[in-house]
C-alpha positions in Angstrom: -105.2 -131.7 3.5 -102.8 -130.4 1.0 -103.2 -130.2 -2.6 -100.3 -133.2 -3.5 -101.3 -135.2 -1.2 -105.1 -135.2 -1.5 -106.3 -138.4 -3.7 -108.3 -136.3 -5.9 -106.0 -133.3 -6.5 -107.2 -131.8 -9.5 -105.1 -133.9 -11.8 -108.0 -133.6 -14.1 -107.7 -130.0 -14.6 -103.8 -129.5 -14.3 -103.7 -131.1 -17.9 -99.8 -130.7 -19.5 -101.5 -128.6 -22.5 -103.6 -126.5 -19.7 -99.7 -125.6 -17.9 -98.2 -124.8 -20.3 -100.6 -122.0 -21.7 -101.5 -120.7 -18.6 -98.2 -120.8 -16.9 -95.3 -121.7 -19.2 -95.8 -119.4 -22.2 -96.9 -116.3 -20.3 -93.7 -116.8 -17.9 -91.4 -117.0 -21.0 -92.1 -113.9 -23.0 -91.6 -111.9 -19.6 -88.7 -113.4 -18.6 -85.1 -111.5 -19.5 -83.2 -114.7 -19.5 -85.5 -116.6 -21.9 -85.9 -113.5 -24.3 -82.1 -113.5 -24.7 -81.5 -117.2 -24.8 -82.7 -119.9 -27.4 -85.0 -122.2 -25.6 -84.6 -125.7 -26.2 -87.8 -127.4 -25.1 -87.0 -131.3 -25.1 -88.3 -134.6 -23.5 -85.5 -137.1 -24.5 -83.1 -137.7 -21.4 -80.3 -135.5 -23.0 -79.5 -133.3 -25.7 -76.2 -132.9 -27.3 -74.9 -129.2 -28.3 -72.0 -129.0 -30.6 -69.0 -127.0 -29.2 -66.0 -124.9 -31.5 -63.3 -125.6 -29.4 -60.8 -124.2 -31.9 -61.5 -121.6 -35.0 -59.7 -122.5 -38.5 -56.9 -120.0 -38.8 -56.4 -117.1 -40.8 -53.7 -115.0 -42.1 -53.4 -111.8 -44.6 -52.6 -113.8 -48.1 -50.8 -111.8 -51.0 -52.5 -111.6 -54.6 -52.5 -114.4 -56.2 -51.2 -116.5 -53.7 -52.6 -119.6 -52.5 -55.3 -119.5 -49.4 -53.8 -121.8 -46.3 -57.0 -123.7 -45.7 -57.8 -124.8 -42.3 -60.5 -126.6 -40.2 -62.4 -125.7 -36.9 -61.6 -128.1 -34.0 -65.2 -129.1 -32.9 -66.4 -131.0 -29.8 -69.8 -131.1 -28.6 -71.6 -131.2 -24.8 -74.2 -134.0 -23.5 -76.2 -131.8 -21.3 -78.8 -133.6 -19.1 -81.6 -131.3 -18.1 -82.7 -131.8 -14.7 -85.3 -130.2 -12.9 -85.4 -127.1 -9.9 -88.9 -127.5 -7.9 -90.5 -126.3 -4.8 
């Protein structure tokens, strides 16, 4: 019988804390992508990033002149992480 289906199937020694030190942290310092990427690590449903859509402006400005003062247009994503197995 397989391992997920088995009634006793190790649950006991698969613990969360036990994956992740084992598995989880090793894989991340070798992987390229997570090296250059932040890592979010999350267990709410979704996590909101905030987006620039549009830079404030800028333009050369003579001495003494006053600064044209802008702001950045800002938006944010709801991103819902969902989960690849096999």
């Amino acid at each position: 019988m397989t391992l997920t289906t088995a009634g006793d199937s190790g649950a006991r020694i698969l613990r969360p804390q036990v994956v992740a030190a084992l598995i989880v942290q090793p894989l991340a310092l070798d992987s390229v992508a997570a090296t250059v990427s932040t890592v979010i690590q999350t267990e709410s449903h979704s996590t909101r990033f905030p987006v620039v859509k549009q830079d404030p402006t800028t333009a050369w400005t003579l001495e003494s002149h006053e600064i044209d003062v802008s702001d950045a247009s800002v938006d944010e994503i709801n991103c819902v992480p969902s989960k690849l197995a096999g």
